[in-house]
N, CA, C and O atoms as a printed pandas DataFrame, in Angstrom:
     atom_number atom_name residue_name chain_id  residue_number  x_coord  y_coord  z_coord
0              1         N          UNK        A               1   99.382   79.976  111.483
1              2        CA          UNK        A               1   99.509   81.298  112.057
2              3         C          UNK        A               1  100.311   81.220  113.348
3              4         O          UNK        A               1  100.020   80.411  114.229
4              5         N          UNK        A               2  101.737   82.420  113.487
5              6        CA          UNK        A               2  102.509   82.296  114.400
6              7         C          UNK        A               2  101.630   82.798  115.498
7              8         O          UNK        A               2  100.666   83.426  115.061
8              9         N          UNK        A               3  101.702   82.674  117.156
9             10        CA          UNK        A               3  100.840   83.641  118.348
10            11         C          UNK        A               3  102.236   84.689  118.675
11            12         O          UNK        A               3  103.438   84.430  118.617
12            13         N          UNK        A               4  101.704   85.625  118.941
13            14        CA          UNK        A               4  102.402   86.278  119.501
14            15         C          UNK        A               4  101.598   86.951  120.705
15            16         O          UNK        A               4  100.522   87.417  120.332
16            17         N          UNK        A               5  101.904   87.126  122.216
17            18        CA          UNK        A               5  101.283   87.177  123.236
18            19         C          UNK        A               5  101.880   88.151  124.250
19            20         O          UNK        A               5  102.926   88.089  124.895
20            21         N          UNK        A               6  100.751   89.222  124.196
21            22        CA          UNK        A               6  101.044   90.557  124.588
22            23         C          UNK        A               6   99.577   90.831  125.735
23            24         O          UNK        A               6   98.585   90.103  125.758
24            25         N          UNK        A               7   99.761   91.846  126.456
25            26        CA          UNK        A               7   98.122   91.859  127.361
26            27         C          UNK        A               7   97.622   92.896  127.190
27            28         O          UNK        A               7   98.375   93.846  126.978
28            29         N          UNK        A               8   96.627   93.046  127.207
29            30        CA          UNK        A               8   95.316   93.993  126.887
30            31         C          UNK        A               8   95.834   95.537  127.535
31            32         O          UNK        A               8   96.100   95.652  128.732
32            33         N          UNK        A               9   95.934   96.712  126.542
33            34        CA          UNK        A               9   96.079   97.995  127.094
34            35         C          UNK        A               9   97.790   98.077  126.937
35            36         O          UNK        A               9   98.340   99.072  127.410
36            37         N          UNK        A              10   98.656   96.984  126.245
37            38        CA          UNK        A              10  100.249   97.337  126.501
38            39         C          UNK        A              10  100.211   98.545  125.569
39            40         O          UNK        A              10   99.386   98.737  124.676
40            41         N          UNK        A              11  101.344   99.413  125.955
41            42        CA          UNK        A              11  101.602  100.766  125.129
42            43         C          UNK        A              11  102.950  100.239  124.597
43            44         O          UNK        A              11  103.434   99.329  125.270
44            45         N          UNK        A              12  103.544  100.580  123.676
45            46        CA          UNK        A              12  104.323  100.708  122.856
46            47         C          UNK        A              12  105.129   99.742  122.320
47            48         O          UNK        A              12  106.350   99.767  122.170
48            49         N          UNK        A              13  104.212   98.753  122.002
49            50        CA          UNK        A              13  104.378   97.576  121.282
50            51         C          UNK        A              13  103.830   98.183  119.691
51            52         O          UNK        A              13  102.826   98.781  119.306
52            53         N          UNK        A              14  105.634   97.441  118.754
53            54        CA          UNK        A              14  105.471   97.805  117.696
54            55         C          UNK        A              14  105.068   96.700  116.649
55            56         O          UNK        A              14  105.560   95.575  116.736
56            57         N          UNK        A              15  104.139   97.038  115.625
57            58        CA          UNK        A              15  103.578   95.253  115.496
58            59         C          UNK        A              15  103.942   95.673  113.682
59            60         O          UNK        A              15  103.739   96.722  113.071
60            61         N          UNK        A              16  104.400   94.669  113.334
61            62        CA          UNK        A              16  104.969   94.611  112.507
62            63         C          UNK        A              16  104.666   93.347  111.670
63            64         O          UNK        A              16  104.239   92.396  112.325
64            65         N          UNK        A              17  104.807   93.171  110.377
65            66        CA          UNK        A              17  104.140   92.263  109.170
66            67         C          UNK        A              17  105.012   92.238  108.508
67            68         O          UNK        A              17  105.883   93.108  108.483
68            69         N          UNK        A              18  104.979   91.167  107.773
69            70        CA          UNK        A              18  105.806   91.275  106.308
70            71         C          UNK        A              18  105.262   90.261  104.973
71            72         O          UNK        A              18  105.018   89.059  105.080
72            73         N          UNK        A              19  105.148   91.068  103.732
73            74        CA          UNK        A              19  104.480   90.921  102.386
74            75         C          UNK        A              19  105.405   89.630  102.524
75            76         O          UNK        A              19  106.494   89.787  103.076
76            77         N          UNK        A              20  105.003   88.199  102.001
77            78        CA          UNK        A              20  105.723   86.976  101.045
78            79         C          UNK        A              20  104.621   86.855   99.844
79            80         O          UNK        A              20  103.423   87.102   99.710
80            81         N          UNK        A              21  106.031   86.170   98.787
81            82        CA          UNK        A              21  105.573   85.598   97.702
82            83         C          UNK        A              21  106.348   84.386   97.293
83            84         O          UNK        A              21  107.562   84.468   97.105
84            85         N          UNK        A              22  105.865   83.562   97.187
85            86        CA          UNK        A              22  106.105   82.199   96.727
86            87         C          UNK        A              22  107.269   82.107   97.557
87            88         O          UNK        A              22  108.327   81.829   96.992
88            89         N          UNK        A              23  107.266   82.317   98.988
89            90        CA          UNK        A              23  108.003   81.998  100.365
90            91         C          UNK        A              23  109.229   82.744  100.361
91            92         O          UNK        A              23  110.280   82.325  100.846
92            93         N          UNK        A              24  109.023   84.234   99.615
93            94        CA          UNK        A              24  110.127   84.851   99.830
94            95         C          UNK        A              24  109.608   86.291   99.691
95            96         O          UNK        A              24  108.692   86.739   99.001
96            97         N          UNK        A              25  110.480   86.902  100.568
97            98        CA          UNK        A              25  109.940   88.664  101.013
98            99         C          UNK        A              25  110.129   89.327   99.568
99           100         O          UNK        A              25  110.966   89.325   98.665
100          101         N          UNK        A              26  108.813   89.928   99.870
101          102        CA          UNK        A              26  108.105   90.830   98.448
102          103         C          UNK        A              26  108.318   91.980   98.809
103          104         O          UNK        A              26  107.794   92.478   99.805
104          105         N          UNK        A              27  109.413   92.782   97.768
105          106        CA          UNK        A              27  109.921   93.890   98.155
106          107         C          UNK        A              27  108.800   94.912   98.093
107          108         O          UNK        A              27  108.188   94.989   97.028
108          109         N          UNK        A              28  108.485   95.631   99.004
109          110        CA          UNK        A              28  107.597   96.755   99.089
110          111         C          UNK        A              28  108.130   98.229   98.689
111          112         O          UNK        A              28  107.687   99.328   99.022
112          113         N          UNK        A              29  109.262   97.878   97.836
113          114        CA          UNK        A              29  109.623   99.350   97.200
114          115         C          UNK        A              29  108.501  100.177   96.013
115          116         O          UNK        A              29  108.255   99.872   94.846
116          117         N          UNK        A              30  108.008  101.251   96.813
117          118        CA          UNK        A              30  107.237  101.960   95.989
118          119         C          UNK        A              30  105.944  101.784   96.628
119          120         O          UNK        A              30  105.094  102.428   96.013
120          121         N          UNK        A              31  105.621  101.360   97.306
121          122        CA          UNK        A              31  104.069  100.564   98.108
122          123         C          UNK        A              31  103.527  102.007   98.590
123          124         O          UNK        A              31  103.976  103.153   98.606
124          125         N          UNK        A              32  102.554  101.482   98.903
125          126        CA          UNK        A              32  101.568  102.907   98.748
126          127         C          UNK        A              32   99.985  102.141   99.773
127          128         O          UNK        A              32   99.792  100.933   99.907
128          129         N          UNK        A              33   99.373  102.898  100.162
129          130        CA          UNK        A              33   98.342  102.626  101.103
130          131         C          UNK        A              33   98.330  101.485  101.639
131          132         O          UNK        A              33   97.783  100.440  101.289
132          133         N          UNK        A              34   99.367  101.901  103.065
133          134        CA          UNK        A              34   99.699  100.415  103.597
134          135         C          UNK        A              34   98.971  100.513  104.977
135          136         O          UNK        A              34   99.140  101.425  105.786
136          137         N          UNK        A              35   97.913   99.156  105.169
137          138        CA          UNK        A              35   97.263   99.245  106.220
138          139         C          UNK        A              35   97.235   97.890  107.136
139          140         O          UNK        A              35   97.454   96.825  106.559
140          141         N          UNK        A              36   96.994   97.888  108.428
141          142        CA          UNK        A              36   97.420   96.828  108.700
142          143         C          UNK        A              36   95.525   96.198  109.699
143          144         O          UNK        A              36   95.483   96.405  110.911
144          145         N          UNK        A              37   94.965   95.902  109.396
145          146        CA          UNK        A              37   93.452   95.246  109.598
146          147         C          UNK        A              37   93.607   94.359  111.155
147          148         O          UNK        A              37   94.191   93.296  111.365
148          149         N          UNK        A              38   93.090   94.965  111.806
149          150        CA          UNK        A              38   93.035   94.071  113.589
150          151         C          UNK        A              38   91.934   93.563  113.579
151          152         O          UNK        A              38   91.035   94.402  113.529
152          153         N          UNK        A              39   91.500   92.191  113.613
153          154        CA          UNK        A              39   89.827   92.053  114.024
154          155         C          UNK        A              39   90.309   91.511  115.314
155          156         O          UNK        A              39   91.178   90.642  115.393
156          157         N          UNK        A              40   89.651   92.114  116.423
157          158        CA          UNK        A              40   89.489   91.445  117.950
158          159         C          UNK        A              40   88.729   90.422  118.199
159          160         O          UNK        A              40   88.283   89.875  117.191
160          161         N          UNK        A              41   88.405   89.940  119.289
161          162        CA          UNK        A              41   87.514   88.556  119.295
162          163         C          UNK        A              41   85.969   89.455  119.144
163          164         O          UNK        A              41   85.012   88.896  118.608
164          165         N          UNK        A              42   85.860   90.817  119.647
165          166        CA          UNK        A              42   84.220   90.914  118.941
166          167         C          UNK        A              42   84.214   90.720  117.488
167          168         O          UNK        A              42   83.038   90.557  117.162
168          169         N          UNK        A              43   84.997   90.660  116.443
169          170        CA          UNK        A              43   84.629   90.912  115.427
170          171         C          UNK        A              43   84.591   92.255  114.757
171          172         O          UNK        A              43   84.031   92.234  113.661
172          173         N          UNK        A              44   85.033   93.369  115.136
173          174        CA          UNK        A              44   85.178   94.686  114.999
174          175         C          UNK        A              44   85.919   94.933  114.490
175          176         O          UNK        A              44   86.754   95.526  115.171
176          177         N          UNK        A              45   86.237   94.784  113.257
177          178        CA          UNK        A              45   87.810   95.492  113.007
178          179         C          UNK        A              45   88.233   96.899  113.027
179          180         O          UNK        A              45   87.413   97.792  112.809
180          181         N          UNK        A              46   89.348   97.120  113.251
181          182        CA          UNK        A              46   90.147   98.096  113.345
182          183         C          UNK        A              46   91.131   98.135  112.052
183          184         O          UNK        A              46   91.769   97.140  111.710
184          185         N          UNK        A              47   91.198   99.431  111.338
185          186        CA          UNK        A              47   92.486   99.667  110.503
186          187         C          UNK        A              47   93.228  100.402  111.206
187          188         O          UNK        A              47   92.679  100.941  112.167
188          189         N          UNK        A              48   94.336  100.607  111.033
189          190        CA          UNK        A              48   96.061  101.326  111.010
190          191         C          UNK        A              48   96.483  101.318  110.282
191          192         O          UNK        A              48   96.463  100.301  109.589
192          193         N          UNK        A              49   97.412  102.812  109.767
193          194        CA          UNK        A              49   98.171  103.244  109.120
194          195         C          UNK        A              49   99.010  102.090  109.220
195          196         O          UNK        A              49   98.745  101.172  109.996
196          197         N          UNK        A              50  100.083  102.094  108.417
197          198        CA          UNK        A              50  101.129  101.375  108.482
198          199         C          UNK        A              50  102.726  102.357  107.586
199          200         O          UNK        A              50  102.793  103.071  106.586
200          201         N          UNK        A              51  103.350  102.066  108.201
201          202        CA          UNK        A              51  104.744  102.663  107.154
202          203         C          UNK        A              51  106.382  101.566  107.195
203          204         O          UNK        A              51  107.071  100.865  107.935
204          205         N          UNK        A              52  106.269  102.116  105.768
205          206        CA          UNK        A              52  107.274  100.919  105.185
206          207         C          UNK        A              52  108.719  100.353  106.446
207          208         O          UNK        A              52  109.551  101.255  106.549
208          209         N          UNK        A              53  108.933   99.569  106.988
209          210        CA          UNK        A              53  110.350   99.021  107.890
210          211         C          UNK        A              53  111.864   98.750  106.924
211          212         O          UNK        A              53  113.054   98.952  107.167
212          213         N          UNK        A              54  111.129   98.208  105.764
213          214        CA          UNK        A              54  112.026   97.904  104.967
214          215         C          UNK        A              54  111.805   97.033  104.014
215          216         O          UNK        A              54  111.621   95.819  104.108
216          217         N          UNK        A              55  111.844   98.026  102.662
217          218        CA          UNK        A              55  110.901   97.672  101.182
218          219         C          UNK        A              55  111.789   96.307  100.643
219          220         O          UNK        A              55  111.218   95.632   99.786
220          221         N          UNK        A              56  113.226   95.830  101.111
221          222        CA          UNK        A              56  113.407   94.836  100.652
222          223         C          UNK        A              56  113.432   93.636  101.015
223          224         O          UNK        A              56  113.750   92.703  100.278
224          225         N          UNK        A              57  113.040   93.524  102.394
225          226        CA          UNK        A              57  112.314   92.713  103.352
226          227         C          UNK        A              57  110.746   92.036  103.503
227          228         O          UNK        A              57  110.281   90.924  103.751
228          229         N          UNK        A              58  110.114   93.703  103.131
229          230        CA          UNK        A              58  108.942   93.725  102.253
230          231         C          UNK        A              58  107.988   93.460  103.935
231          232         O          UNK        A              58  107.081   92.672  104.205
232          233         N          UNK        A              59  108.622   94.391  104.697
233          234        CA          UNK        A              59  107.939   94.518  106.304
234          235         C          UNK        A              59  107.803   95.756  106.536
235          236         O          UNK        A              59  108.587   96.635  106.181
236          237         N          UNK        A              60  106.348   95.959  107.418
237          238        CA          UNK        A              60  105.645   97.666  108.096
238          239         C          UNK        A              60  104.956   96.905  108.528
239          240         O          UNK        A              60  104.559   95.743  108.444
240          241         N          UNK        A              61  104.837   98.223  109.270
241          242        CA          UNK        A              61  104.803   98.416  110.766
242          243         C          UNK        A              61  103.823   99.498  111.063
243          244         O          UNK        A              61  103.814  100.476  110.315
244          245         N          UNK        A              62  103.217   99.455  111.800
245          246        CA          UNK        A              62  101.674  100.013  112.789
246          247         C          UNK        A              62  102.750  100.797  113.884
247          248         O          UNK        A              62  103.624  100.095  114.392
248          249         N          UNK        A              63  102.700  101.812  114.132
249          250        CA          UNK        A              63  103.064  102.989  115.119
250          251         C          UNK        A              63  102.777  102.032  116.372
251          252         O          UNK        A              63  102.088  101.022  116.520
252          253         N          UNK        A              64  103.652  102.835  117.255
253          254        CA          UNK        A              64  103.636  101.890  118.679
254          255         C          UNK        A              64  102.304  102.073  119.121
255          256         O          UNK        A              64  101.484  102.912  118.748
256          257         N          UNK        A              65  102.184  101.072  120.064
257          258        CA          UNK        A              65  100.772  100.586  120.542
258          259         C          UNK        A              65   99.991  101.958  121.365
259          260         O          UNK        A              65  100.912  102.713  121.677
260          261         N          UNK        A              66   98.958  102.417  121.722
261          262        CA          UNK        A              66   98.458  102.973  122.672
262          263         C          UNK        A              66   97.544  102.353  123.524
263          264         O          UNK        A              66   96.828  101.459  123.073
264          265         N          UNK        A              67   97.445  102.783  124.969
265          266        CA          UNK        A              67   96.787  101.653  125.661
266          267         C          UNK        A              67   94.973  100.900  124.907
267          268         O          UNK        A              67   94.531   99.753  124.851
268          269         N          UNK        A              68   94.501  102.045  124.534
269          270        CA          UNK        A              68   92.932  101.826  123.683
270          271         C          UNK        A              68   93.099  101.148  122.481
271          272         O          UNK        A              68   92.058  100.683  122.018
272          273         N          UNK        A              69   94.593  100.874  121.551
273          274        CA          UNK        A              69   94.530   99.700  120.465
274          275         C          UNK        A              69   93.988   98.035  120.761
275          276         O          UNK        A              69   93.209   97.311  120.141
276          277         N          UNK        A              70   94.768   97.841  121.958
277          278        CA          UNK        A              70   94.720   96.426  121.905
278          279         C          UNK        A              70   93.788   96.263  123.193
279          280         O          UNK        A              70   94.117   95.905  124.324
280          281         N          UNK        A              71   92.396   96.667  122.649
281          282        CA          UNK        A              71   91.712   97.158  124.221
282          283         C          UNK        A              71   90.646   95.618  124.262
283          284         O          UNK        A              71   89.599   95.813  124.879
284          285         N          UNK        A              72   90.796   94.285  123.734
285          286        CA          UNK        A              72   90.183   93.432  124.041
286          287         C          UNK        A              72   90.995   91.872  124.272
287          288         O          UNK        A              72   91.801   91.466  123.435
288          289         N          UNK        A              73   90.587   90.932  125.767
289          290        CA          UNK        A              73   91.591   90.113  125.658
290          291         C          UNK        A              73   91.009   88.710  124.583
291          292         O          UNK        A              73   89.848   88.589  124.192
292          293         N          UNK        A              74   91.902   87.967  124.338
293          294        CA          UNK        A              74   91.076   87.336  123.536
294          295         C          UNK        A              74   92.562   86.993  122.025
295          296         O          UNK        A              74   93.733   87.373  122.040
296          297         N          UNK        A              75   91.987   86.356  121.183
297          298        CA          UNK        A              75   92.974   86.305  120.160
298          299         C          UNK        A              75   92.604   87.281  119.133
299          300         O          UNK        A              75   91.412   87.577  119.218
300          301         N          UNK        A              76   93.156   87.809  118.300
301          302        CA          UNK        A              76   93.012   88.690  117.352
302          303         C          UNK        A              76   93.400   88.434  116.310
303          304         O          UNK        A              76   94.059   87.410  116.491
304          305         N          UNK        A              77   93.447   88.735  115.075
305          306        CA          UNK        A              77   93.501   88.101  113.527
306          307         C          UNK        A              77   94.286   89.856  113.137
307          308         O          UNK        A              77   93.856   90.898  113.632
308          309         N          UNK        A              78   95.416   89.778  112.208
309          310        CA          UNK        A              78   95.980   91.051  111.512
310          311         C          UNK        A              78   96.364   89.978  110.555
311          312         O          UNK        A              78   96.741   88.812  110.670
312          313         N          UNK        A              79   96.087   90.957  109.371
313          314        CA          UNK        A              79   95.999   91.336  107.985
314          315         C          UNK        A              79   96.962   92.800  107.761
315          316         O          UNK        A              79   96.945   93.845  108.411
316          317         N          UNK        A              80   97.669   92.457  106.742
317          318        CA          UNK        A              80   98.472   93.804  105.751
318          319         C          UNK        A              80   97.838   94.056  105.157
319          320         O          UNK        A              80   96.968   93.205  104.967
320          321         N          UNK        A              81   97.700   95.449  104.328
321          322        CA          UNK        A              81   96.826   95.001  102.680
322          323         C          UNK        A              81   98.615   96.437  102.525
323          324         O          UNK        A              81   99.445   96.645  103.411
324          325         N          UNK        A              82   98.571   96.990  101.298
325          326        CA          UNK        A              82   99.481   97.369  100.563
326          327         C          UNK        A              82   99.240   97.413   98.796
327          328         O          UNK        A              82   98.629   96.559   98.154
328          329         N          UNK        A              83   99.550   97.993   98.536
329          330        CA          UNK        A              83   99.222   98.749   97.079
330          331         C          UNK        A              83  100.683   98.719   96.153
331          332         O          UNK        A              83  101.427   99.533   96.700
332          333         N          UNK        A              84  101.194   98.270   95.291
333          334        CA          UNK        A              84  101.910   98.194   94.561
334          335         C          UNK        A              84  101.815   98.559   93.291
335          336         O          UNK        A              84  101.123   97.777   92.639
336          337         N          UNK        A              85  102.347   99.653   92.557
337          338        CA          UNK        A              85  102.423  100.331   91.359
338          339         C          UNK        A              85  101.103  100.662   90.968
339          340         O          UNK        A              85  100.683  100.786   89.817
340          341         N          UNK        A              86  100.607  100.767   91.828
341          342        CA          UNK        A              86   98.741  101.144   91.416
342          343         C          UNK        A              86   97.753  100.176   91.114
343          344         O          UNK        A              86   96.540  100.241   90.912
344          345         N          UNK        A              87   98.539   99.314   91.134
345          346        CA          UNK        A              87   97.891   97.883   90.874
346          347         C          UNK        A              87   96.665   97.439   92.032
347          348         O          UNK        A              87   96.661   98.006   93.125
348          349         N          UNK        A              88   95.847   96.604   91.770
349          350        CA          UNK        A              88   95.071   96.115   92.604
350          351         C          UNK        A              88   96.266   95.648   94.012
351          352         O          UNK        A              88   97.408   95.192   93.961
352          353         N          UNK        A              89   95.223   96.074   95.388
353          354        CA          UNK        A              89   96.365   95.744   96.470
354          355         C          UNK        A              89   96.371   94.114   96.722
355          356         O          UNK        A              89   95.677   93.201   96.274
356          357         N          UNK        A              90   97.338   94.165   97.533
357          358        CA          UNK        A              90   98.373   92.919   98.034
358          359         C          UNK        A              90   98.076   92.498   99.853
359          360         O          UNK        A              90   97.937   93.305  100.772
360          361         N          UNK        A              91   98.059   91.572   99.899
361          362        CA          UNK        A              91   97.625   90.946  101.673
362          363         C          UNK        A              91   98.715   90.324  101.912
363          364         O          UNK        A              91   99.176   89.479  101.145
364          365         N          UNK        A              92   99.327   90.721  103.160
365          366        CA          UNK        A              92   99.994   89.719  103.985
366          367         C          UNK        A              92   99.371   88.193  104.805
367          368         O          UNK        A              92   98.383   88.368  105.518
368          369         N          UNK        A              93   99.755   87.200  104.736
369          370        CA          UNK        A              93   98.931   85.910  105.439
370          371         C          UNK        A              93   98.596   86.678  106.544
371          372         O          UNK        A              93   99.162   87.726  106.856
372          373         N          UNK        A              94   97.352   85.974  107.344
373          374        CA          UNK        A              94   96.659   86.278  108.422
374          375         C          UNK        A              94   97.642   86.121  109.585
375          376         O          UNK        A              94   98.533   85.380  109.170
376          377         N          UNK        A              95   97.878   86.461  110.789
377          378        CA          UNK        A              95   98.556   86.419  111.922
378          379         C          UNK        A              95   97.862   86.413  112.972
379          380         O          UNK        A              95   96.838   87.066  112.770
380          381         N          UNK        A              96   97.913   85.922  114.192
381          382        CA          UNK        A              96   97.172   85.713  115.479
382          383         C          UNK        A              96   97.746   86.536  116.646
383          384         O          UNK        A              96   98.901   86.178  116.876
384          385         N          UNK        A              97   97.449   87.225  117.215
385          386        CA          UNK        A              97   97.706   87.868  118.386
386          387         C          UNK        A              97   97.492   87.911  119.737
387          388         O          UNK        A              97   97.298   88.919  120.417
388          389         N          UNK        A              98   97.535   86.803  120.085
389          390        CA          UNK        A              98   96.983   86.570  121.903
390          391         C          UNK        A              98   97.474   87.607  122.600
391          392         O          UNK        A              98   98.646   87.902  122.833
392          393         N          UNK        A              99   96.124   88.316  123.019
393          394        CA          UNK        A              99   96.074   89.182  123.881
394          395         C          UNK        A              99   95.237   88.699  125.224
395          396         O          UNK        A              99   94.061   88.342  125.297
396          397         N          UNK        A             100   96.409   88.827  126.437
397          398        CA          UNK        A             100   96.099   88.478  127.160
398          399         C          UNK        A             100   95.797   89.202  128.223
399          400         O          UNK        A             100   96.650   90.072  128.394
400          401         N          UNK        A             101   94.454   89.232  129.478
401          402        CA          UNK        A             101   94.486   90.249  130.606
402          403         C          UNK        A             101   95.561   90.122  131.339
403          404         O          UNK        A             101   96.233   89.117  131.571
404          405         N          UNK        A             102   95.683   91.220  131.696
405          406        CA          UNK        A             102   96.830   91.695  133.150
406          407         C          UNK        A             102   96.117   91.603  134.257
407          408         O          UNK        A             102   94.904   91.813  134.270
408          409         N          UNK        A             103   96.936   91.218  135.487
409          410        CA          UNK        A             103   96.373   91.406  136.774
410          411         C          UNK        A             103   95.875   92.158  137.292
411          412         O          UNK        A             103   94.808   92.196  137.905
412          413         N          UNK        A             104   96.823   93.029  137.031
413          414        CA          UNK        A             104   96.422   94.727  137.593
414          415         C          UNK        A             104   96.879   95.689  136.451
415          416         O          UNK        A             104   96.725   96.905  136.570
């Protein structure tokens, strides 16, 4: 899992995923209930909408940040899930999110 390291309360950070399959981008043309799963270090998860970036890339994206999304410091775990032709849905690998406090 890559870190990516942002601090607690940033606004308009756009967080973004992308579907692989057998190490190559899974086109998300046609995808349908795309959500993107935050667990914080309590253990709480959070869902978000998500909307398609680009179905042949097979990457979406969570609306820019608001200060109350990323409201714990700590590492965080995101998950995709995504729906393809009605089919049982689809997960992106897990990702890590170091969120870190600000000074002020």
């Amino acid at each position: 899992m890559a870190k990516k390291i942002v601090h607690e309360g940033d606004i308009g950070m756009d967080i973004t995923l992308q579907a692989i399959k057998n190490g190559a981008a899974l086109s998300l043309s046609g995808a349908s209930a795309l959500r993107i799963f935050a667990k914080p270090p309590s253990g709480t998860v959070k869902t978000w909408t998500a909307t398609v970036v680009s179905a042949a890339e097979g990457t979406f994206r969570y609306r820019t940040t608001a200060a109350s999304d990323l409201d714990e410091e700590g590492t965080w775990i995101l998950q995709g899930r995504f729906v393809l032709n009605n089919l049982n849905p689809g997960h992106t690998t897990k990702s890590a999110l170091l969120v870190e406090s600000a000074l002020a």
